[in-house]
C-alpha positions as CSV (number, residue, x, y, z in Angstrom):
1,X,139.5,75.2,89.6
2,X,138.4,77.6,86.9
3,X,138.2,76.8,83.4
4,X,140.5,79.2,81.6
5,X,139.0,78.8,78.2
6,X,136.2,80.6,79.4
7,X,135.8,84.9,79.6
8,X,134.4,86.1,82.7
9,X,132.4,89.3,82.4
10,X,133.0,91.9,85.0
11,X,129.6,94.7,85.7
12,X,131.2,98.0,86.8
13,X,129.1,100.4,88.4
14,X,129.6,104.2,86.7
15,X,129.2,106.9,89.5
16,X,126.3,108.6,89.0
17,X,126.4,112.5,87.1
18,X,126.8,115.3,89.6
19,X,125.5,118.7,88.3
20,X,127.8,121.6,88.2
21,X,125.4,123.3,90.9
22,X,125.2,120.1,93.2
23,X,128.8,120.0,93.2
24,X,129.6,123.6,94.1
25,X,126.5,123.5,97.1
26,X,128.5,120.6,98.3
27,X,132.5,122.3,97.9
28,X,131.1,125.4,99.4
29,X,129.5,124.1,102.7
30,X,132.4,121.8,102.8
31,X,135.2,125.0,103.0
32,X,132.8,126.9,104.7
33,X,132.5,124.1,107.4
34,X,136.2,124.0,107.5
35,X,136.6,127.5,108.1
36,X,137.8,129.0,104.8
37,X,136.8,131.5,102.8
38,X,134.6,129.5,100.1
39,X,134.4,132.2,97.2
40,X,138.5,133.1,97.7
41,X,138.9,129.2,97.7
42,X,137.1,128.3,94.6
43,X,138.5,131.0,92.8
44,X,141.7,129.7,93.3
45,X,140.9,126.5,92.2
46,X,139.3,127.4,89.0
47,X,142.3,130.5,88.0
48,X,144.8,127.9,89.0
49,X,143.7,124.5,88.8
50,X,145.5,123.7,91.7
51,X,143.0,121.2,93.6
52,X,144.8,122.2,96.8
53,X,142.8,125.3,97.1
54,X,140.2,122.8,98.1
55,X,139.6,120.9,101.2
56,X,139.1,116.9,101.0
57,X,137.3,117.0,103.7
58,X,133.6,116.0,102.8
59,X,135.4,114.6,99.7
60,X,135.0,118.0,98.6
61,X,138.5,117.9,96.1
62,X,137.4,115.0,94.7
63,X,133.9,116.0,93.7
64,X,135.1,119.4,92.4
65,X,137.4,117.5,90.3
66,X,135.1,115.4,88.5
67,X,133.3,119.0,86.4
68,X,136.2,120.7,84.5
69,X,136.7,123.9,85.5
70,X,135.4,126.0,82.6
71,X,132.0,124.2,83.1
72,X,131.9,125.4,86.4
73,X,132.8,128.7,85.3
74,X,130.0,128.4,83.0
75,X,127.3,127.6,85.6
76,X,128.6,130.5,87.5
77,X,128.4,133.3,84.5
78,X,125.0,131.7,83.8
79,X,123.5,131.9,87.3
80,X,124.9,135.5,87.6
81,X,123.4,136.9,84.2
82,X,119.6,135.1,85.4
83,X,119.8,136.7,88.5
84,X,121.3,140.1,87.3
85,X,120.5,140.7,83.8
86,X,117.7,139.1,82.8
């Protein structure tokens, strides 16, 4: 039997970071391998915040869920003006 006057100590693991980029590589081959339309998809995840939009499969809700969604919406305005305006 334990002793009860003693504290244990519990080591929790944190998940590791994903990037915003990693994340949407991953939820768009996910819906794509599913047969949605990714970009129609995403968008209604990020105008509605409705997870549904997004397939678990891959554990694709859950990762999207992890980046709020104006960070992702950040990543994407910032990719787009690199590639287009810059």
């Amino acid at each position: 039997m334990q002793e009860i006057n003693h504290t244990q100590f519990f080591k929790v693991q944190k998940e590791p970071e994903i990037k915003v980029n990693e994340m949407l590589s991953r939820v768009y081959s996910a819906l794509a391998e599913k047969g949605y339309d990714p970009v129609s998809q995403i968008i209604g995840y990020i105008m509605s915040g409705d997870p549904t939009y997004i397939t678990s499969y891959n554990n694709a809700r859950s990762l999207i869920m992890k980046v709020e969604r104006d960070e992702i919406l950040e990543e994407l305005l910032k990719n787009y003006i690199d590639r287009n305006l810059v």
